[in-house]
Backbone as a ProteinNet text record, in pm:
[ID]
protein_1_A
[PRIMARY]
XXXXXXXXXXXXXXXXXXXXXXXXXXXXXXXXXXXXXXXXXXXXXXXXXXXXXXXXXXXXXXXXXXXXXXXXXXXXXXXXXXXXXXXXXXXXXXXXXXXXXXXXXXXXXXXXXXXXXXXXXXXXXXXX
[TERTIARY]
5909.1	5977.5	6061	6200.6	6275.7	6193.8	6051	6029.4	5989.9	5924.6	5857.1	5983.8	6041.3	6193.8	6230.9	6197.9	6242.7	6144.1	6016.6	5874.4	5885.1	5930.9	5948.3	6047.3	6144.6	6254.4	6227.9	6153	6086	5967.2	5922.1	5840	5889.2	5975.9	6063.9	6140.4	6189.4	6247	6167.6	6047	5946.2	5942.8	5915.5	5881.7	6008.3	6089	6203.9	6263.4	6185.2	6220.7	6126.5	6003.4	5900.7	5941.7	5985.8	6052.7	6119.2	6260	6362.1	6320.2	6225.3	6201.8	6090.6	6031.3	5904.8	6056.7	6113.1	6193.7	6264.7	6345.5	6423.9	6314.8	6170.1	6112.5	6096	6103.3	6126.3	6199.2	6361.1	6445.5	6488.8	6413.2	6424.4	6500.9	6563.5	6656.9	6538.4	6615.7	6576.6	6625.3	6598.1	6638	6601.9	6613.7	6574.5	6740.4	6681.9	6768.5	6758.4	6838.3	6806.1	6723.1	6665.5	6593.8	6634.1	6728.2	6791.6	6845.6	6863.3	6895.6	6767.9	6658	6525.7	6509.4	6511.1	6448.3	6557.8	6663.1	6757	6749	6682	6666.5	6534.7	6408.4	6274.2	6304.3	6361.8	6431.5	6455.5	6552.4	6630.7	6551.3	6414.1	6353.9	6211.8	6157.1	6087.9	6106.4	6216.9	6291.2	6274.3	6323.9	6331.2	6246.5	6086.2	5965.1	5926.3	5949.1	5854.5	5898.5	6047.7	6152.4	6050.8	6056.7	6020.9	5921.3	5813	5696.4	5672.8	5792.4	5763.4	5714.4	5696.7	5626.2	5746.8	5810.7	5936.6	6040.9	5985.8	6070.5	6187.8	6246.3	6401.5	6376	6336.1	6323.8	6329.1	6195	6226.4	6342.3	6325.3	6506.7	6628.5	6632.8	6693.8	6688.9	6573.2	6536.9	6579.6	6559.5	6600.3	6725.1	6818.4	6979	7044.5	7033.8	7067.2	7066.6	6955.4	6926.9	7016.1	7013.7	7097.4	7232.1	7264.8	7436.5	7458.1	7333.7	7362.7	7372.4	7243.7	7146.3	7237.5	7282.7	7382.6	7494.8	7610.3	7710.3	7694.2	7590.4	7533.1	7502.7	7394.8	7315.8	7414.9	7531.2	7587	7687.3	7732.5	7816.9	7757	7633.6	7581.1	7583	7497.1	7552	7616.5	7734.4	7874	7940.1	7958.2	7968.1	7878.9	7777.6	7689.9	7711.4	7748.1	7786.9	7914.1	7995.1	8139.6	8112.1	8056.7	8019.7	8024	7880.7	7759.1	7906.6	7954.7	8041.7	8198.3	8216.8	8336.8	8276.1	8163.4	8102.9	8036	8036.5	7990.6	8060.1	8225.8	8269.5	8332.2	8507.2	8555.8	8538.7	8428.3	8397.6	8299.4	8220.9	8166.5	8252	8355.3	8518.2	8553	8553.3	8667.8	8560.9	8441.4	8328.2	8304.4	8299.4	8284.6	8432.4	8556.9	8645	8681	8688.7	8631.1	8542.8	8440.9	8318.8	8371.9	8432.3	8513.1	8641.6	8735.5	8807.6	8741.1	8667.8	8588.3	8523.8	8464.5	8409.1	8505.4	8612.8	8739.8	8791.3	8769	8851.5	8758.3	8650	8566	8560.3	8597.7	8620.3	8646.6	8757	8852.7	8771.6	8719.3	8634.1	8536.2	8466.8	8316.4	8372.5	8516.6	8538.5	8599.2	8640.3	8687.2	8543.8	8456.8	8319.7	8233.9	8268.8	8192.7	8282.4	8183.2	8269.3	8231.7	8267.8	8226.8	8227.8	8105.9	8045.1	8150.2	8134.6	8249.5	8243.2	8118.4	8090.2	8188.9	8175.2	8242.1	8429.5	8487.2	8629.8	8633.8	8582.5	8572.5	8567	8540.6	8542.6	8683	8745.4	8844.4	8926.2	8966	9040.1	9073.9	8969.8	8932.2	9018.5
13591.7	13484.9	13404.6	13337	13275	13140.4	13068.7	12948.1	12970.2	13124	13159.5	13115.2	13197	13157.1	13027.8	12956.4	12817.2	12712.6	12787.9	12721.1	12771.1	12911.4	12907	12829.9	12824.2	12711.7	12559.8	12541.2	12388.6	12380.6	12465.6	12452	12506.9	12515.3	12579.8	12433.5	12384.6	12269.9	12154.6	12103.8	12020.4	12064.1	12164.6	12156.1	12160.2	12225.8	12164.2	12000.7	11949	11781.2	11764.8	11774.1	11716.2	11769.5	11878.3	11930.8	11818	11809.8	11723.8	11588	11511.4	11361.1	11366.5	11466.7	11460.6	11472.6	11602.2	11595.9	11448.3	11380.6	11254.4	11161.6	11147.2	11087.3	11116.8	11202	11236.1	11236.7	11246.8	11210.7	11089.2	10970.2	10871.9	10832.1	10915.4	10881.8	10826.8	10768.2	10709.5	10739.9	10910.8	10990	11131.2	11167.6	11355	11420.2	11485.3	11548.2	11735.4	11803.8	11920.8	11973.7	11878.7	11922.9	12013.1	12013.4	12129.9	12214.6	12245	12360.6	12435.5	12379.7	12463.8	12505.2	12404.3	12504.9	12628.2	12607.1	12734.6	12835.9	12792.5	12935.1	12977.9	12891	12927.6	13025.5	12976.7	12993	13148.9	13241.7	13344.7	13411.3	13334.1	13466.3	13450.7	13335.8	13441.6	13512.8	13508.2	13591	13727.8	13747.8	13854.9	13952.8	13870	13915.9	13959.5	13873.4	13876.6	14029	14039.3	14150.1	14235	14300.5	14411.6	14464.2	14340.8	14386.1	14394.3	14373.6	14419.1	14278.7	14211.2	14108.2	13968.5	13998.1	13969.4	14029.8	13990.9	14086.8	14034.3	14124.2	14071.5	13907.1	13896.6	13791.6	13674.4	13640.5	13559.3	13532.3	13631.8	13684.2	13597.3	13610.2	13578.5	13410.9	13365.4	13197.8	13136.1	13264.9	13203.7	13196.6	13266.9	13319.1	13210.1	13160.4	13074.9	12956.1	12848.7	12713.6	12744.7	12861.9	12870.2	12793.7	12885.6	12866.9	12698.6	12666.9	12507.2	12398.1	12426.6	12350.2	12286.1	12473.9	12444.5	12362.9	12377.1	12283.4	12158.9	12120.8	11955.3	11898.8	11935.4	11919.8	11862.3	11987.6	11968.1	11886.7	11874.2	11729.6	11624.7	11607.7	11455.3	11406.5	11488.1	11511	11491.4	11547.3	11511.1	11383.9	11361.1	11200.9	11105.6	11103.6	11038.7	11062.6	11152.7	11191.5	11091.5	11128.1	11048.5	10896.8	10861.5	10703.3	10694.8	10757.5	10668.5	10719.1	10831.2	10865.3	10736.8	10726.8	10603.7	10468.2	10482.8	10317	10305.9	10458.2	10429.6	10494.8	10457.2	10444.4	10567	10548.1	10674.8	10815	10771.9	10913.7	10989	10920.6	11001	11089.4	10980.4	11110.2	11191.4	11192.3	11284.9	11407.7	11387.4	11492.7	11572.1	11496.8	11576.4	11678.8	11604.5	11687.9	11768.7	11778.1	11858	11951.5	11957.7	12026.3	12144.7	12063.6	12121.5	12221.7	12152	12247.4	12391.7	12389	12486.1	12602	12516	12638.7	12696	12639.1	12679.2	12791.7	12763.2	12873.1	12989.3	12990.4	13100.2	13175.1	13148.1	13245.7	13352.1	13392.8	13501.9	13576.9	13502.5	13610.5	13666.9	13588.5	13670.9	13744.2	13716.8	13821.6	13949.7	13974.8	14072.8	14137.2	14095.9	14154.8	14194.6	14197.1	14240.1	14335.2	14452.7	14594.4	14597	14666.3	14663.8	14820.6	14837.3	14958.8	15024.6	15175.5	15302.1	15200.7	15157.8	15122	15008.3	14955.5	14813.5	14819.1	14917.7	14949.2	14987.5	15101.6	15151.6	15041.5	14946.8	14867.1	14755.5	14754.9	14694.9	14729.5	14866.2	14939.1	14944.2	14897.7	14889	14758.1
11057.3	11126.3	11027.3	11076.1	11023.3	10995.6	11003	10917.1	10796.4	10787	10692.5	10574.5	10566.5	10509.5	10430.9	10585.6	10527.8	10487.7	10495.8	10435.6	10253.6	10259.3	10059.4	10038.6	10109.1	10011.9	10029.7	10154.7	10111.8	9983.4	9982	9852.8	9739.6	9762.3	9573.9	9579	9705.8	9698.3	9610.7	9695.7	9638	9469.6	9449.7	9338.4	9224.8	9256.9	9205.2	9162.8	9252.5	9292	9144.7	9189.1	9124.3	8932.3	8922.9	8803.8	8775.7	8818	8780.3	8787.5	8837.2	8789.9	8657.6	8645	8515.9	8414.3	8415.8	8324.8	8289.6	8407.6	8368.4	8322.2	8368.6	8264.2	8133.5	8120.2	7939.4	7852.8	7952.8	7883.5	7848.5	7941.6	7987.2	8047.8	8161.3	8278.8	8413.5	8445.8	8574.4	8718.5	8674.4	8798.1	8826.4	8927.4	8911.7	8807.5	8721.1	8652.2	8653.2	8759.6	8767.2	8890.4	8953.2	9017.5	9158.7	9182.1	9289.6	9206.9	9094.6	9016.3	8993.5	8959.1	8954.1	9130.5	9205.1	9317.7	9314.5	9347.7	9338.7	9278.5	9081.5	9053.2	9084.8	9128.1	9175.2	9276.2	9352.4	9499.6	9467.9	9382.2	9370.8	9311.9	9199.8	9102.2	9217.5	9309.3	9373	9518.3	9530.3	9691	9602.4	9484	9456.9	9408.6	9343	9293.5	9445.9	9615.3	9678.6	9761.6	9750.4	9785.3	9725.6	9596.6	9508.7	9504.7	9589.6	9618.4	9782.2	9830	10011.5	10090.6	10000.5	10077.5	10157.9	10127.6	10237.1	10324	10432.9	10577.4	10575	10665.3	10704.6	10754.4	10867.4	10934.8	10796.7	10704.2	10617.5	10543.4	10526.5	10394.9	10484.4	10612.8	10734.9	10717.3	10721.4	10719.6	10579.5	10526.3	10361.2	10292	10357.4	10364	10460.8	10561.3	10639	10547.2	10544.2	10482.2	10373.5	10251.2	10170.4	10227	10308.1	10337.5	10354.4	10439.4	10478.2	10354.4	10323	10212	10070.3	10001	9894.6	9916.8	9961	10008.7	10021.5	10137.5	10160.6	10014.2	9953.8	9810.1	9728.5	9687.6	9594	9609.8	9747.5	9762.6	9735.8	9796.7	9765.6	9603.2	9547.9	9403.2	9344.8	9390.3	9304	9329.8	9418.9	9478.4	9424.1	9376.5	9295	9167	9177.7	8976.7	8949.7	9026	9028.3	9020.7	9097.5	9081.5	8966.4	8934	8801.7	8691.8	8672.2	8557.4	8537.4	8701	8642.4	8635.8	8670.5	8609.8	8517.1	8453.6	8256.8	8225.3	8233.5	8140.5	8123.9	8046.4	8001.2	7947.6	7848	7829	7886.4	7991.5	8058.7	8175.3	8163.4	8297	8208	8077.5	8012	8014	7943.2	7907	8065.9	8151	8340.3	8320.6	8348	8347	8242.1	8130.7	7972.9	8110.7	8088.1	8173.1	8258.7	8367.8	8498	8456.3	8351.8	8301.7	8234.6	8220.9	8072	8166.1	8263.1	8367.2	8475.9	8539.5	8558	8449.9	8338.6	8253.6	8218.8	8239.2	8255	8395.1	8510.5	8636.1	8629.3	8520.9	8534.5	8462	8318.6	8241	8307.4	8324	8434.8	8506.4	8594.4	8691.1	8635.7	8516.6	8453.7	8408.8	8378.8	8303.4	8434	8565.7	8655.1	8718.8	8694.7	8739.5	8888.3	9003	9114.9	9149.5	9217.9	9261.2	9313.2	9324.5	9383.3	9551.6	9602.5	9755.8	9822.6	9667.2	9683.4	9682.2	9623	9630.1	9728.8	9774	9919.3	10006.4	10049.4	10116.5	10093.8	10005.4	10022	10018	10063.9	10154.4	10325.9	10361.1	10520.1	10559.1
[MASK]
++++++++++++++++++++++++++++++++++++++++++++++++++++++++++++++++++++++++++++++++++++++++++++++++++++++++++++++++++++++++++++++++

């Protein structure tokens, strides 16, 4: 069933959360730092341990592929809109170092996309 799905990514979620505020306590931020980046990769390395061992059906995979589509987008807007704040209200170089940032991974697109070969299946298909 599709909750099953969305019962692992609430708990990769949680614990993701709970990741990213221990961490900002240590760094001594006074915030979750990361913590939807850990569930995400929790999220991907155990869809894929639970895949390899059979122990996830379509149906889940299904619940777990969906919230993805929603989940990411929402998340990372809120995020960034909060990033944007806190970055122009401390100050210049925290805009220059974001956009520095944004440029740098912008200029890596093309490379990654040149270093990823695509299957005989996958040309075949963009032919159709």
């Amino acid at each position: 069933m599709k909750i099953y799905g969305v019962a692992i990514l609430a708990g990769c979620y949680l614990v993701g959360q709970l990741i990213g505020e221990q961490l900002g306590k240590l760094v001594g931020v006074s915030g979750n730092v990361g913590g939807v980046g850990f569930a995400m990769i929790m999220l991907i390395l155990l869809g894929s341990w639970m895949k390899k061992r059979g122990l996830l059906g379509a149906e889940p995979e299904k619940g777990i592929l969906f919230w993805n589509a929603m989940y990411i987008p929402v998340v990372i807007a809120m995020s960034a809109t909060q990033n944007v704040k806190a970055a122009l209200s401390g100050g210049w170089v925290a805009v220059a170092v974001g956009v520095l940032g944004t440029a740098i991974s912008f200029a890596f697109v093309p490379i990654i996309a040149k270093m990823a070969k695509p299957k005989q299946e996958d040309k075949d298909d963009l032919y159709l």
